[in-house]
N, C-alpha and C positions, 0 to 999 in steps of 0.2 A: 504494500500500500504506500502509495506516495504524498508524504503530508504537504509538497510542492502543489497539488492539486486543490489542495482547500488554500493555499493561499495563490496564488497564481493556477505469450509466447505458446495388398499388394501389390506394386505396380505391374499393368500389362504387359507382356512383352513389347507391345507395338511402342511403348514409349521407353527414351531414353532419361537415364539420370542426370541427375543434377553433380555438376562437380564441384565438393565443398575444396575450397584450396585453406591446405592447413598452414596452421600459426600459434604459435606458442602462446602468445596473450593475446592474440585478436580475435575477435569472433569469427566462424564461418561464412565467407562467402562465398551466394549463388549465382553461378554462370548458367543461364538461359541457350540451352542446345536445341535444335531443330526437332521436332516431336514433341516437344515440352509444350505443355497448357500456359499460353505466354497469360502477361500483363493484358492487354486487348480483348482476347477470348476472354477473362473474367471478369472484366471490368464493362465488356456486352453485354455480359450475362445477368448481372446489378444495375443495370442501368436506369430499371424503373423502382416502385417503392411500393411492396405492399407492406404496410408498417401491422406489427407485431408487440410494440413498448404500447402500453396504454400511455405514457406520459413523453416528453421530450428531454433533451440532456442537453448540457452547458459542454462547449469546449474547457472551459476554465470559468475562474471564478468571476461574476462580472458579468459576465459575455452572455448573450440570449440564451434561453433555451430551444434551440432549431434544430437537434440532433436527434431522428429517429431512430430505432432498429427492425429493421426490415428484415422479411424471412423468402424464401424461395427454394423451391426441390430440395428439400432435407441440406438447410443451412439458412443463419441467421449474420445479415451484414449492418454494417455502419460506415457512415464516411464522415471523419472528422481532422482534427490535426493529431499529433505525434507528441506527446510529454515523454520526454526520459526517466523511465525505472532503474533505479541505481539501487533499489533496495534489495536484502538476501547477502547473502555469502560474502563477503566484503574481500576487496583485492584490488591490486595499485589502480586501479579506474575508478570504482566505486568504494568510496569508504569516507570515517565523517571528515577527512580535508576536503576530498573533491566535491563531496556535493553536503549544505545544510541541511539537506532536507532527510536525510541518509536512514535507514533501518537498517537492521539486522536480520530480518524475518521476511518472510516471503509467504501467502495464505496456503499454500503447497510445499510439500517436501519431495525431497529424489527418495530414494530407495533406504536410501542407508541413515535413513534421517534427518539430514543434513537441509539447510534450508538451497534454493535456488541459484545458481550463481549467472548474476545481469551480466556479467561482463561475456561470459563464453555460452551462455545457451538462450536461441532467442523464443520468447516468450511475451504474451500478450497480457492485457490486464483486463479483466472486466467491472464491471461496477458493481459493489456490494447489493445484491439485490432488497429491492425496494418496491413501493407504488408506481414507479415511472415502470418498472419492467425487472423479471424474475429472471436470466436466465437458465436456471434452475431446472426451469417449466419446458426448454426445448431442449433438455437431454445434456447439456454442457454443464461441465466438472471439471476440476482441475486435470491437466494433459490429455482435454480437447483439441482437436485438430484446427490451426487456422493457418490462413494463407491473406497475409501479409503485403498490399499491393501501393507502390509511391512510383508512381511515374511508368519508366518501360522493366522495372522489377518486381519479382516476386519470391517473395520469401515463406518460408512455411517455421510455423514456431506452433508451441503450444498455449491453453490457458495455461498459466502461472501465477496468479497476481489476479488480488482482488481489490478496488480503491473506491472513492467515495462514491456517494450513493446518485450525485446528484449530474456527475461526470466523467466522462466518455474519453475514449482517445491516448491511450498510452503504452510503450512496450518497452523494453526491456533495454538496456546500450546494445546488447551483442546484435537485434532485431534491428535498432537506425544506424547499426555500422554496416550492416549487409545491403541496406537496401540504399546507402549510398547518404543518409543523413546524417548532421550531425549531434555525435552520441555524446555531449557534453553537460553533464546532469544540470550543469545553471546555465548553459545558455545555448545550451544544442535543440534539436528537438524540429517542428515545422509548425508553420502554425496552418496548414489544409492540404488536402491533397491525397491522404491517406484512407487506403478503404482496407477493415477488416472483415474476412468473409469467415465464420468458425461453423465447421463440421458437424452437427446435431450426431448425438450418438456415438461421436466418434473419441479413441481414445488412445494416447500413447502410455504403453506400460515397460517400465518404468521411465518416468517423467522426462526424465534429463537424457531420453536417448535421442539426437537430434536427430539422427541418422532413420529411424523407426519415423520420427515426424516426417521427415520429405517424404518417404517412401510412402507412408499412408498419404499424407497431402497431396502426392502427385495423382495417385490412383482417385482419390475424393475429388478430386480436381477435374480431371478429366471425366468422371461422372456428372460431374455437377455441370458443366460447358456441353455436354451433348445430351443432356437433360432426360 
């Protein structure tokens, strides 16, 4: 949960992988191969609005409430801006120098306990369920499937991270370093642009495996585009 928010994460044969290029402290990122469910194809595929929130959401504090959550073929989206989750597992990116706003904890654990770590696994935040809208209600729980979309990228993370009740729009550093944002807890982040699309039913076990998220995301992915 980020208290920055009240004040201001099987494929078919016919498709190919995604190639994560590794890095010691940097998140993974995704390069978009030929067969892959691009940016485009998903972003057609959301492009109208049956809303599903009985209420609206605020980007940030302040700011209108204009932000629905709209549902379509077994999946529920939003398009909003981009807050940095620095919260969970603390390490040289996130921790309490680099950002004020900083926790320790994360609404979800990996396997062995241990809370999430923002800087290497990308993950998404949803909003502490409420009267505006439950997620709850459309089958998403922590390391639900979501795919991740800013511009001509797409990333695939899980839920990880639960934040206030009243606002929308946030993921993780490793999630705005992939898709090409910047992941700087106080002054990174986008303020529109960002559509998250998350998987109803769908689930990665154990949490932190990011490798288990593309692979299901790619295959939910391409389900969900040829509808």
């Amino acid at each position: 949960m980020r208290v920055r928010s009240f004040t201001l994460a099987a494929v078919g044969a016919a498709l190919l992988a995604l190639v994560t290029l590794p890095a010691l402290a940097h998140p993974q990122q995704v390069i978009q191969r030929e067969g892959t469910v691009t940016a485009a194809d998903l972003l057609a595929k959301v492009r109208g609005c049956v809303r599903v929130s009985p209420g609206l959401y605020r980007n940030d504090v302040g700011t209108p409430a204009v932000v629905p959550v709209c549902g379509i073929d077994g999946a529920v989206f939003w398009k909003a801006d981009m807050d940095i989750d620095c919260d969970g597992r603390p390490g040289p990116r996130c921790n309490r120098d680099t950002d004020p706003w900083f926790q320790s904890t994360t609404s979800y654990q990996q396997s062995d306990g241990r809370h999430l770590s923002p800087e290497t696994l990308p993950f998404i935040v949803v909003p502490a369920p409420s009267l505006i809208w439950d997620y709850r209600d459309h089958g998403i729980k922590g390391g639900s499937v979501a795919a991740v979309i800013y511009e001509d990228r797409v990333q695939y993370a899980v839920v990880g991270d639960t934040g206030p009740r009243s606002i929308i729009g946030e993921a993780s550093y490793a999630t705005a370093e992939a898709l090409g944002i910047r992941p700087d807890p106080r002054r990174g982040g986008t303020d529109s642009g960002v559509t998250y699309i998350v998987f109803e039913d769908s689930r990665v076990s154990p949490i932190e495996d990011h490798g288990a998220a593309v692979e299901q995301g790619q295959a939910l992915a391409r389900r969900f585009v040829e509808g």
